[in-house]
C-alpha positions in Angstrom: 58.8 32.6 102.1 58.2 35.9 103.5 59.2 39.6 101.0 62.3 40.0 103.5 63.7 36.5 102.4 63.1 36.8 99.3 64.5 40.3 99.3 67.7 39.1 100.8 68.2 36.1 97.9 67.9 38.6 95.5 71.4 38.6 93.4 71.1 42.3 93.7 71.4 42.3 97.1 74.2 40.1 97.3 76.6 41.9 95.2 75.6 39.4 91.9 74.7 41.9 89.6 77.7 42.7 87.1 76.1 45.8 86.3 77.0 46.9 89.8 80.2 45.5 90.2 81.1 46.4 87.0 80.1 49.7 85.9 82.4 50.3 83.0 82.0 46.5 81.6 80.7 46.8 77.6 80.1 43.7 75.8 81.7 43.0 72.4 79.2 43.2 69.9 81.2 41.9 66.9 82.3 38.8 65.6 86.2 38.5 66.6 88.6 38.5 64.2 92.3 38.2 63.6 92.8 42.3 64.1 91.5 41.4 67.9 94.1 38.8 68.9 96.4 40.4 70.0 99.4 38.3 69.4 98.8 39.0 65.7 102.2 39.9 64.3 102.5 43.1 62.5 103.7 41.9 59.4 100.4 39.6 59.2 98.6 43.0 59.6 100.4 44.7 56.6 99.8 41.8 54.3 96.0 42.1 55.1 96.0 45.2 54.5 97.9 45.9 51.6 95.7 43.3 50.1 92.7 45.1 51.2 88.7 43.8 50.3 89.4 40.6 48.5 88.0 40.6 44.7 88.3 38.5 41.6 90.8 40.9 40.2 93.4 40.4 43.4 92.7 36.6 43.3 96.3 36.0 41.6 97.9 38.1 44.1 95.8 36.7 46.9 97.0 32.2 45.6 100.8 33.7 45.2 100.5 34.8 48.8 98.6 31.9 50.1 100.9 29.6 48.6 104.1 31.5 50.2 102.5 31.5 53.6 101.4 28.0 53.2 104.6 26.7 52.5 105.9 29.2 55.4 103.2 27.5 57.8 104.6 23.7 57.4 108.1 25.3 57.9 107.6 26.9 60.9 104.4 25.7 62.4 102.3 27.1 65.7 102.4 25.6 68.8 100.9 24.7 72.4 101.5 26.3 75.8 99.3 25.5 78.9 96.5 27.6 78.6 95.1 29.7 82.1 91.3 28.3 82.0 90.5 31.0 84.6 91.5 33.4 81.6 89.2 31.4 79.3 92.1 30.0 77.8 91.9 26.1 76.7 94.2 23.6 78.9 96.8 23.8 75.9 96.6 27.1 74.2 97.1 27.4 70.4 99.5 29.7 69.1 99.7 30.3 65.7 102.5 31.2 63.5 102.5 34.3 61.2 102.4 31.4 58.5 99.7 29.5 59.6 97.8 32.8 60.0 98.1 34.6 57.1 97.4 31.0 55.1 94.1 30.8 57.0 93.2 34.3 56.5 94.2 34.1 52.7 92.5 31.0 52.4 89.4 32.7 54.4 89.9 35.8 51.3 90.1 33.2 48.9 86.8 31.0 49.6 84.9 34.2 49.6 85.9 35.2 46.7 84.6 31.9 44.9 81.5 31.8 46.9 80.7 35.2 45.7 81.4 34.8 42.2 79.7 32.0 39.7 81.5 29.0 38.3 81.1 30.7 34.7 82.9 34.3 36.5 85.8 32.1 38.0 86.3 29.6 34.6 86.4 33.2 32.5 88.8 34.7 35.1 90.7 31.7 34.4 90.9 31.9 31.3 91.7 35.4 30.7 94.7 34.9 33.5 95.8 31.5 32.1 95.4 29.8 35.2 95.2 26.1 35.3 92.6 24.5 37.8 93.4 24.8 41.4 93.4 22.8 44.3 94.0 24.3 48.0 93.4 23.2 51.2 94.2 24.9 54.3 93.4 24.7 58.1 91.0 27.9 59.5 92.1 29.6 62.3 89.2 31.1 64.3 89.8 33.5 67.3 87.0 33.7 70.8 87.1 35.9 73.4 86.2 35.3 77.2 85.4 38.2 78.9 86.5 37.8 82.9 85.0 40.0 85.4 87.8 41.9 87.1 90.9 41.0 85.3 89.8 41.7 81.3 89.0 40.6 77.8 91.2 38.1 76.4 91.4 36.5 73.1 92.1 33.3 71.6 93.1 31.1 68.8 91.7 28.5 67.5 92.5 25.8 65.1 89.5 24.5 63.3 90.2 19.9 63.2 89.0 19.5 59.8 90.9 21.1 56.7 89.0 23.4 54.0 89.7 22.0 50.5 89.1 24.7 47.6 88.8 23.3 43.7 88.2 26.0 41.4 
């Protein structure tokens, strides 16, 4: 193959490099979250945020909430539309209801919390808040985004198959 071949296969040549046909593109560097989808209702927002970094001493607040929303989600659960896969989007597109979000991201507050916190810390909290044992299960909603050259960054739902159970 002769350099002037070779130099007109390059992808540069032919208009394949995104850095060139994209100038402004920027990557996202972080892990997506439920504050990037943007058909996050509001009122999922101000619950997150009133509750702030989850902690031992919010857990009662955080099972009274979960609990609420959990009973919400089974009322009034999500549902499918057909996805654009040129977007990124599956061929049936989750969407999630406020309920089934904030019981994911409540139940996502509350497994930190145990995992950061020994068995001997959570049976003391316990005991000092008369809490019985719990039980709690709940369905995790993840989020991804697909980045499409020339029309945007778009995010997405997702609805993990297999359901978290918490015993504390």
């Amino acid at each position: 193959m002769t350099k002037k071949s070779k130099e007109s296969m390059s992808p540069k040549k032919k208009g394949r490099d995104y850095e060139e046909m994209f100038p402004d593109y920027e990557p996202k560097k972080t892990p997506d979250t439920i504050y990037d989808y943007p058909k996050t209702p509001k009122e999922v927002v101000d619950v997150l945020s009133e509750i702030g970094k989850p902690s031992l001493e919010k857990l009662v607040e955080i099972l009274v909430l979960f609990k609420k929303y959990k009973k919400e989600a089974k009322k009034k659960p999500g549902h499918y539309i057909q996805g654009n896969i040129a977007l990124g989007a599956a061929e049936k597109e989750f969407i999630p209801s406020k309920g089934e979000l904030l019981a994911s991201e409540l139940g996502k507050m509350i497994r930190s919390i145990l995992q950061h916190h020994s068995k001997k810390e959570i049976d003391q909290w316990k005991k000092k808040e008369k809490i019985s044992s719990q039980k709690i299960t709940f369905t995790e909603i993840t989020f991804i985004h697909f980045d499409v050259m020339g029309s945007g960054r778009f995010f997405y739902a997702e609805k993990k198959p297999e359901k978290i159970t918490l015993s504390f």
